[in-house]
N, C-alpha and C positions, 0 to 999 in steps of 0.2 A: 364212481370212485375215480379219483383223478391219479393220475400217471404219473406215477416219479420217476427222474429220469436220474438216475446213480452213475458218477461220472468215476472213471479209475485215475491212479494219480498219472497227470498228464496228459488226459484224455477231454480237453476242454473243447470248447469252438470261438473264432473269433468275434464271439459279439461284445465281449469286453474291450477289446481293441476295438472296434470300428466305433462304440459308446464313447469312448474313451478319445477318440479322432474329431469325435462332430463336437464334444464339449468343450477341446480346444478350440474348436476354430470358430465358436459362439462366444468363449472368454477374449479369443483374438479380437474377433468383431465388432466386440462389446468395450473395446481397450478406450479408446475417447471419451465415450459418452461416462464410463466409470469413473475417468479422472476429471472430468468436469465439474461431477458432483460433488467433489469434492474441495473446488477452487472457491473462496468467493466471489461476490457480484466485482469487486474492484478487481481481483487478479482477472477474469473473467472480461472486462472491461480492456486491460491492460494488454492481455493479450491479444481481443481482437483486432487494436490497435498497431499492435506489430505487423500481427499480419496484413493488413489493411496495406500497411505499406511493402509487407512484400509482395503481396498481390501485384501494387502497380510495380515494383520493380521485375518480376517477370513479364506484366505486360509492356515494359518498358521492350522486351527483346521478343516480344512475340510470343510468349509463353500465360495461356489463358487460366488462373488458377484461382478461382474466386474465394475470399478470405473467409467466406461460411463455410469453402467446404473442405480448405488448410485448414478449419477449426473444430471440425465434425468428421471429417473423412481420412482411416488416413492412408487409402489408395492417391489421394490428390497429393499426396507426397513420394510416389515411386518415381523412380527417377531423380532424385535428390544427391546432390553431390557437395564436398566440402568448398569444390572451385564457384559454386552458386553462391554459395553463404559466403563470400570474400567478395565477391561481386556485389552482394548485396551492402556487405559491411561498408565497400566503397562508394559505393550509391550513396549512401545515406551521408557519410563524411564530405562528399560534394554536394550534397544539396544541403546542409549548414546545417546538422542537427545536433545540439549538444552530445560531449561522450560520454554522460551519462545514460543520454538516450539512447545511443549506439550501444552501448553494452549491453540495454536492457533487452530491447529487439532482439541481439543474437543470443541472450541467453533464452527469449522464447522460443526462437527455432532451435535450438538444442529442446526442449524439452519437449515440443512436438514431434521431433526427428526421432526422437528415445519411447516415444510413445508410439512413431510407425516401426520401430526399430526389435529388433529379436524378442521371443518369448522368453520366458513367462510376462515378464514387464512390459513388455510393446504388441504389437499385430502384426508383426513378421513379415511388413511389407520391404524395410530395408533390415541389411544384413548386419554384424556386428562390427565389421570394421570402418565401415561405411560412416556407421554413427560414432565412433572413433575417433575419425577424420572429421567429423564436422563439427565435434564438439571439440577439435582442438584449435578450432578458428575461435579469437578473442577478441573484444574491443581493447581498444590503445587503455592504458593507464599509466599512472605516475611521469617520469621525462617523456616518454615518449607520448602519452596526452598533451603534453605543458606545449610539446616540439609540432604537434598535430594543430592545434588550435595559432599557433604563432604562422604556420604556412599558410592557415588557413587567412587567418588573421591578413597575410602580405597577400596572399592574392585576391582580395576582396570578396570571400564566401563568409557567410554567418558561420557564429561557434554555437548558436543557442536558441536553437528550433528545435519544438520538442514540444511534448504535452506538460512537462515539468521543468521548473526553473533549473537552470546550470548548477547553479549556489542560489545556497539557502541567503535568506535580505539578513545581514547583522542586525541585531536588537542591544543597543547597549543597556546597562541596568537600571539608569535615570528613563530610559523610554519606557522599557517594562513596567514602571513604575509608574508611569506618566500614563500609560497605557490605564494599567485599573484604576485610576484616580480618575480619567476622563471616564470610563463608564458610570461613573458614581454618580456624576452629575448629570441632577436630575435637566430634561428636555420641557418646555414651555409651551410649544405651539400647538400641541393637539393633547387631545382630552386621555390617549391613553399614550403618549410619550411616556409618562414614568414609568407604564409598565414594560416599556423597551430598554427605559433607563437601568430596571432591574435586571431585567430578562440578559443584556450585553456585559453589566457587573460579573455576574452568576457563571457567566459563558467566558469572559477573562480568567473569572479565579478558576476554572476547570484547565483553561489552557494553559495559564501562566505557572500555576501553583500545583496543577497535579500533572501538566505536562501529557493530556491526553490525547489520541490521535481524533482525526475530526468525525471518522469515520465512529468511533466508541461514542464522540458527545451526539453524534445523531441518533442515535439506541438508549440514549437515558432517559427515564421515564420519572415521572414524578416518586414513586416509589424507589427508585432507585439513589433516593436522598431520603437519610434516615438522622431528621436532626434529635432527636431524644440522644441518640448513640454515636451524633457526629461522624456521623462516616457517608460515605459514599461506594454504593457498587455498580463496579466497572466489568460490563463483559466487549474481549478482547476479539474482534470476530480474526483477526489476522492472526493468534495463535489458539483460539477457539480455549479462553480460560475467561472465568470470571475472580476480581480481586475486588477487595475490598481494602476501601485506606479510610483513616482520618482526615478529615474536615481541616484545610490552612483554615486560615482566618477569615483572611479577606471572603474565600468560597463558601466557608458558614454565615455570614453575616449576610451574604449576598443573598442566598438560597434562601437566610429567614425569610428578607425582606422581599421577596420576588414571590417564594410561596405562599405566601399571605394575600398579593395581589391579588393572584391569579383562581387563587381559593380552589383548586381541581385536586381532589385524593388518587388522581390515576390518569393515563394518556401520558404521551409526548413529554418530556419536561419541556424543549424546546416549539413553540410552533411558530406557522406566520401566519397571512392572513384570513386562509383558510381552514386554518383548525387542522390543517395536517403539521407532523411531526417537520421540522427543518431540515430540510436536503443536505448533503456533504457539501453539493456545492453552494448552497444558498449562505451555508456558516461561511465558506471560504468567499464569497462575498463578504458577507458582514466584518468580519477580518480585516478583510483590505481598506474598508470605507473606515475601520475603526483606526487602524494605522495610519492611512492617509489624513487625519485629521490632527496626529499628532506628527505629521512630517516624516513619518516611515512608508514610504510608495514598497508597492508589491508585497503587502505583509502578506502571509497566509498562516493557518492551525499551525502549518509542519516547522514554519520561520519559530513559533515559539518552544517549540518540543525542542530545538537546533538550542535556543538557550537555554532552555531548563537544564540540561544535559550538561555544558557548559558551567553555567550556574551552580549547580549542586557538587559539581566535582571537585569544582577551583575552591567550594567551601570545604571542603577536604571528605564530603560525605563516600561513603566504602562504596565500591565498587559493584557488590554484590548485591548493594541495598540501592545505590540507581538502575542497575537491571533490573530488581525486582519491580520499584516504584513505576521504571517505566513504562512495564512490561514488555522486555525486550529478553527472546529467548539466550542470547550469549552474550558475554560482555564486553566483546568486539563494537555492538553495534552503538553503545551508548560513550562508547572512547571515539569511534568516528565522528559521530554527530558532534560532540563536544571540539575536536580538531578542525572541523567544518564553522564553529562556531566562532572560535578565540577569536576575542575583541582586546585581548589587552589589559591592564588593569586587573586588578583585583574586582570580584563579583561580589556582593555584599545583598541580592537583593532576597536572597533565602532569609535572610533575619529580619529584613526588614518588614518580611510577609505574613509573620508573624507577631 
């Protein structure tokens, strides 16, 4: 018979506390690896990149901090102070790095510092005010970016080093235009050019006409074009949604004539020469070669998403209904892009894409 042990009220033992002790400090422990799982491979990319350089700017001063283990560990962040991160932000503005790139950097060490930074949300290796202080270290914006980059500018440092352009390349709407007319035309020299000739059509109207990011056209699969019902489905991995829109024009006629090519009911919509799906960055080649061709140097995915944004707004389209399309979660982010964009002129090439 087993032993019941009948406790009176108040008459407990500490094993609930001590349970209670070692769960937190396995939820502590556990604080990195949880929110990693959570980032995509790009944010994931993005910020080891940060760290990378903050790596070397502590080995710049004799401080050994290897950037796998600022990105796994976060005892490699004890000792963190907001005069490091100022340090850092000026490292960077002297050795010529755009301030978009500068802002981005220190908005990673803020959200590493928040993640070593007090419970429940961090590993309680730095305190709360600590992270306080470091998150109120900023990159430069507005005058005082325009005033940063002009000194830089006089004392002979670069403004625009970085993983990502400063500014998005302008697309005016005769280019845009110029743009999916050149893919249209078919190529001569080898026996399957036109199925490239389709395949870069197909891959315009997804950029131009539905304004998608390059990361989403690398995850479209052949099923993911449903011409019976004209649409297209789109999963968003930077807000983890999938949408569905209607087929522009140009992108339905494109998609007939390319899936017929290629005659596959499944895989890759896009691939290259190995039968694997198209890389983010292999698109963002094909991009630039297709730009370059019509006398737009540095195009990339994101240079067209900069006018779509533009484009649709200047046609007077609502607000609500460009964030939607874009899929952008606030409508901050598709007035930016469009502000980033202005060319001038009236935009006319939404009508003409249909």
């Amino acid at each position: 018979m087993t032993d019941i042990t009948i406790y009176q009220p108040g008459d407990y033992d500490n094993r609930l506390a001590l349970a209670g002790q070692v769960a937190n400090e396995y939820a502590q422990s556990d604080t990195f690896s949880e929110a990693c799982s959570t980032w995509t491979a790009n944010t994931q990319r993005r910020y080891s990149n940060d760290l990378e350089w903050f790596s070397e700017y502590l080995a710049s001063a004799g401080i050994v901090r290897p950037a796998e283990a600022l990105f796994s560990d976060a005892q490699a962040w004890r000792g963190m102070t907001y005069g490091l991160l100022q340090g850092f932000k000026a490292w960077l503005e002297q050795a010529g790095y755009a301030i978009s790139t500068i802002k981005g950097a220190i908005c990673t060490i803020h959200v590493f510092c928040k993640l070593a930074g007090p419970p429940p949300g961090g590993a309680g290796v730095l305190d709360e005010l600590l992270v306080a202080a470091v998150s109120s270290v900023r990159g430069a914006a507005g005058r005082k970016a325009r005033n940063l980059d002009a000194q830089r500018s006089q004392a002979g440092i670069p403004t625009r080093r970085g993983h990502k352009k400063a500014v998005a390349t302008k697309l005016s709407t005769s280019e845009a235009l110029q743009l999916k007319k050149t893919t249209t035309q078919p190529y001569r020299r080898f026996s399957r050019d036109r199925d490239i000739a389709s395949r870069d059509a197909l891959l315009m109207g997804l950029l131009v006409e539905h304004a998608l990011r390059c990361s989403e056209v690398a995850l479209l699969t052949v099923e993911s074009i449903d011409l019976a019902r004209n649409t297209v489905t789109i999963y968003r991995p930077k807000t983890d949604r999938t949408d569905i829109q209607r087929l522009h024009k140009h992108t339905r006629l494109a998609a007939g004539t390319y899936l017929a090519q290629i005659g596959r009911k499944s895989g890759p919509l896009f691939t290259g020469y190995n039968g694997q799906g198209l890389t983010t960055r292999a698109i963002n080649r094909r991009v630039e070669v297709l730009g370059g061709e019509i006398g737009v140097e540095h195009l990339s995915p994101h240079d067209l998403r900069h006018h779509w944004a533009f484009d649709v707004l200047m046609n007077g389209t609502a607000l609500n209904i460009v964030q939607a399309d874009g899929g952008w979660e606030t409508e901050s982010m598709p007035l930016k892009y469009a502000k980033r964009s202005a060319i001038g002129g009236s935009a006319l090439i939404s009508e003409e894409l249909d």
